[in-house]
N, C-alpha and C positions, 0 to 999 in steps of 0.2 A: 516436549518433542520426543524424549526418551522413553513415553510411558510404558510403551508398546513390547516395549526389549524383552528379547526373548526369554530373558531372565523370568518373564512373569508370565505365565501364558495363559492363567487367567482372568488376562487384562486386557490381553489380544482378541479374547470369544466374548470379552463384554463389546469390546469395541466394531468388533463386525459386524454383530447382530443387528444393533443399531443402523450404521453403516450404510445395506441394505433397504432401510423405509425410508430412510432419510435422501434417495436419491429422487431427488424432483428438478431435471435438467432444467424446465419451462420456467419455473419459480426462481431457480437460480440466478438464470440468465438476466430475468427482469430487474429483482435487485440489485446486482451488478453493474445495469445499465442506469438505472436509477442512483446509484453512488457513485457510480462514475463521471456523471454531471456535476453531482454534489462537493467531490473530489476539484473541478476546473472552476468551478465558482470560487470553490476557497481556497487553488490557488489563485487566480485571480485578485481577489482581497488582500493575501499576504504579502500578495508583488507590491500592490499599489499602497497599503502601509509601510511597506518598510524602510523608507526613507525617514520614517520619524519615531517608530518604535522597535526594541529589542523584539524578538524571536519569541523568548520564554513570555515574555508580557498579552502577546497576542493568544500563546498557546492554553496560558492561564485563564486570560479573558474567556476563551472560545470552549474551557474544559467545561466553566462553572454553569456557563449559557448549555451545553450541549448535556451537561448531566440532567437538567432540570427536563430536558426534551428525553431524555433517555431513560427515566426514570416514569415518566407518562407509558412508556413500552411495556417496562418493566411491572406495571401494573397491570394489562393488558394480557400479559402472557403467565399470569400466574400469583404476583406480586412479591411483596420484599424474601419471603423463602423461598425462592429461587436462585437468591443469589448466597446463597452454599454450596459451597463446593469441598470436594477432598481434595484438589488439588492445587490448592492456591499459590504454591510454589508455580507449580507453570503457568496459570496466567500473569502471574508477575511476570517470570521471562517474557511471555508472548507478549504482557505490554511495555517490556522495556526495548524489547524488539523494534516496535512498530515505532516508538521516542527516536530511537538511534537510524530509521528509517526516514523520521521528517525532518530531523535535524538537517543531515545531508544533501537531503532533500532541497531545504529549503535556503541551506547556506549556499546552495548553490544556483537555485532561484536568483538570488538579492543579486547576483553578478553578471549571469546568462540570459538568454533568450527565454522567454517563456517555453517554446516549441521546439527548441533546442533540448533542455532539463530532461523536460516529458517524453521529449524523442527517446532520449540517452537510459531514462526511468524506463520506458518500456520493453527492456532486457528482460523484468522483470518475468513475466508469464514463461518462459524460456527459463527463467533456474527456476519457477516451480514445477515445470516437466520436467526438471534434470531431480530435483529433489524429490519430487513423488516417487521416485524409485526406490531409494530406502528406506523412507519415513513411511509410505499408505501403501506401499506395496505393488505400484502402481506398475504395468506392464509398457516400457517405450523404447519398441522398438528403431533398430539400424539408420531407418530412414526420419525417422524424429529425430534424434541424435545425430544427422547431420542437418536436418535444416536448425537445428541449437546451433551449431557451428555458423551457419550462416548467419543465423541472427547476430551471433556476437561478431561477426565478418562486418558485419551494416557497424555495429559499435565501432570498431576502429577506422571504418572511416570518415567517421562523426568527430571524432579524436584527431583523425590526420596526424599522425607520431610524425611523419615524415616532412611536415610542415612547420619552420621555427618562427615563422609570422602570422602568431595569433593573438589576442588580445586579452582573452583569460590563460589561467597558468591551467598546466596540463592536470595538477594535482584537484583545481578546482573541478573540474571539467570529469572526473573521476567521481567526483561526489555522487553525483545519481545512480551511477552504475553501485557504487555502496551501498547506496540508500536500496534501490532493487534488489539486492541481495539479503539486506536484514527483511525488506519487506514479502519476498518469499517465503523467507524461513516462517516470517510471521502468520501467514498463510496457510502453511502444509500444516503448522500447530494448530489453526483454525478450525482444519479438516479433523485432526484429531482430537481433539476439545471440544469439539461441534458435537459431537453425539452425546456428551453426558452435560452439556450445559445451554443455558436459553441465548439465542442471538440475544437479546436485551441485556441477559445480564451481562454477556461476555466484552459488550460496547460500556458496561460500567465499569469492570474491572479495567478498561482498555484508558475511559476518560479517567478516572480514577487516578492511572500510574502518568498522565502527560499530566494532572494538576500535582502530582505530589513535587514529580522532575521539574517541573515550572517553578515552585517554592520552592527547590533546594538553588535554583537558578538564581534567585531572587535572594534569598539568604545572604549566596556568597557573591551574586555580582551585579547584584540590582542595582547599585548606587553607580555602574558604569567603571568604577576603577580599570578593567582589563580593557575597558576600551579606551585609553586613552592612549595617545600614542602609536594606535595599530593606523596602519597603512589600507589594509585590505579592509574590503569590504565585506564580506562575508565575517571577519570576526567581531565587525565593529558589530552587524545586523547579530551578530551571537551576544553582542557584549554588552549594546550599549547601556545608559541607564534608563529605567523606568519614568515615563509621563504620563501626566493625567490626561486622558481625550479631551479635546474640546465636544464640544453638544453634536458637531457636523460631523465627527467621526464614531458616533454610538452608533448611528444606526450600521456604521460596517462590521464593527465587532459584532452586532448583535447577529449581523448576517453570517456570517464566521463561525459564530454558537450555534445556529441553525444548522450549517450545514455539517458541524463537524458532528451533533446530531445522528442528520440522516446516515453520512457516510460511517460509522462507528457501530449501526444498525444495519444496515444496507449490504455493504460488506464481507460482515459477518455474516451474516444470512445466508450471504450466497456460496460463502465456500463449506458453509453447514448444511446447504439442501442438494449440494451436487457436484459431480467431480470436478477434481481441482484443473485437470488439463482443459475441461470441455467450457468452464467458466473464465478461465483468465484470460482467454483471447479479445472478450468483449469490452476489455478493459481499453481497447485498442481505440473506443470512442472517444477515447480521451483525449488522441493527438490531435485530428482536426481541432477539437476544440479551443487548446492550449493553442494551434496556429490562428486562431479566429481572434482568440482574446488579443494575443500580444500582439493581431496587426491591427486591430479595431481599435486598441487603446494604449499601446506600448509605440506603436510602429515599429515593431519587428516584423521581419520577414526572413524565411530561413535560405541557408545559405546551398548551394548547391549540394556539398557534399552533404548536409545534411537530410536533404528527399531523398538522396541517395540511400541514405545510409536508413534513413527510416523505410523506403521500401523494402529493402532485406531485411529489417528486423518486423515489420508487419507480414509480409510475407513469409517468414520461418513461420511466424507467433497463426500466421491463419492455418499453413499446412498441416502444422502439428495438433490444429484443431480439429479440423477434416478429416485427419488421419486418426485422429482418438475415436472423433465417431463411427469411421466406417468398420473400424476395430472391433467397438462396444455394440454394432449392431446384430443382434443375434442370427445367428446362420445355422442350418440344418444340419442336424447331425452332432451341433458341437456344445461341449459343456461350457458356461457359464463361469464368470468368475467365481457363482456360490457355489455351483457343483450341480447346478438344477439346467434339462435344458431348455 
């Protein structure tokens, strides 16, 4: 995330050059939309195993299925030397990032609503337009910066602080918005990593660091010890111990490997071919679908304040899209972010 630092400035004219070719809004988009499915499916599956297996178990399964899908890319766009890098320090960061992203994520999953999580997750696109300002350089102006404010306005009343009859604890219920946060960061590193490295490879280095995290999970707490004794669901679904699938549950994991796959590709892609504020809106596909699954197959349904809360934060997250573009549209007379007009 640091590479950029003005300490180097010959790292900042590699980086722009690039930068530049690499904006394909159209392509972007699509990928985006395309992993964003791929993202509700497999939460979807993670919801509906986790009443019988630990977190890290699934994540392990779904690394080793999704490398072998990723690794098919990775042939595709150049083969195994592409995946060198000089900077192998920060993809490690960027994929322990995205690890600390689904964990949260997903501990929070095992307890919530499906449409609820995703609702509270979708802050996200909102701290990547608050962070594209000093990581890409990105220009977001007064009125962006307050529909950010609104968006996080929609968050607390998805929270309701002011309410002490609720059913999950206020600290779980936090979790997404965390999760949203590392998953930003993870993002804007996307954007900056994107121009010296292949979406393909960058979805290896990504599976790569959730199979290694998985085996250290496994190491120290596959046999269940920390889950015994816990009350809370959410550490048990972190804790429990490790079981072998029956034959009726291969084919979900294997779907799980599939998709973590496309999204791990998909992804990446899309914050590699185009700006980050003009791409993260679309991730906004996401929620309907999160509310389709868990009434189709959870019977959830969200709760008042939660439409509530998710229309202000789709609506910051769409303005500040609208407002990117009509920014980014070129106008008469005026210079360019390259200096060209």
């Amino acid at each position: 995330m640091h590479v950029a630092n003005r300490r180097d400035h010959s790292v900042i004219i590699e980086y722009r050059r690039p930068m530049e070719t690499l904006n394909k809004p159209a392509l972007g988009i699509l990928f985006i939309l395309v992993g964003t499915l791929a993202i509700s499916v497999n939460d979807l599956l993670i919801k509906y195993l986790s009443d019988g297996y630990p977190l890290h178990q699934m994540i392990f399964t779904r690394s080793v299925i999704g490398l072998c899908f990723t690794f098919t890319f990775v042939y595709f766009e150049g083969g195994l030397k592409i995946l060198r890098t000089k900077t192998p320090v920060l993809h490690a960061l960027r994929g322990l990032m995205v690890v600390a992203a689904n964990l949260f994520y997903y501990a929070a999953m095992a307890v919530m609503p499906l449409g609820q999580v995703t609702a509270l997750f979708f802050v996200a696109p909102l701290f990547i337009t608050l962070m594209s300002i000093p990581f890409l350089g990105e220009k977001v102006g007064p009125l962006r910066i307050f529909a950010v404010l609104i968006g996080l306005a929609g968050v607390v009343i998805m929270q309701q602080p002011w309410n002490s009859d609720t059913q999950v604890s206020r600290v779980v219920m936090l979790l997404p918005v965390v999760s949203a946060a590392f998953y930003a960061s993870m993002q804007v590193m996307t954007r900056k990593l994107g121009v010296s490295s292949a979406a393909s490879a960058m979805a290896v280095y990504m599976q790569s660091t959730f199979l290694v995290v998985s085996l250290i999970f496994f190491l120290v707490a596959g046999d269940g010890r920390f889950a015994e004794g816990q009350t809370n669901e959410s550490m048990i679904f972190m804790f429990r111990a490790w079981t072998v699938p029956p034959a009726g549950d291969w084919p979900v994991f294997i779907g799980l490997g599939v998709c973590s796959g496309v999204i791990g590709y998909c992804l990446t892609a899309a914050y590699r071919l185009a700006n980050a504020a003009t791409v993260a809106p679309f991730e906004y596909v996401g929620l309907p679908l999160a509310i389709l699954w868990g009434w189709l197959v959870f019977g959830e349904w969200p709760t008042q304040a939660t439409w509530v809360g998710c229309a202000l934060i789709i609506g910051a997250g769409l303005f500040v899209f609208l407002r990117e573009q009509s920014k980014s549209s070129p106008q008469p007379g005026r210079r360019s972010r390259w200096g060209r007009r």
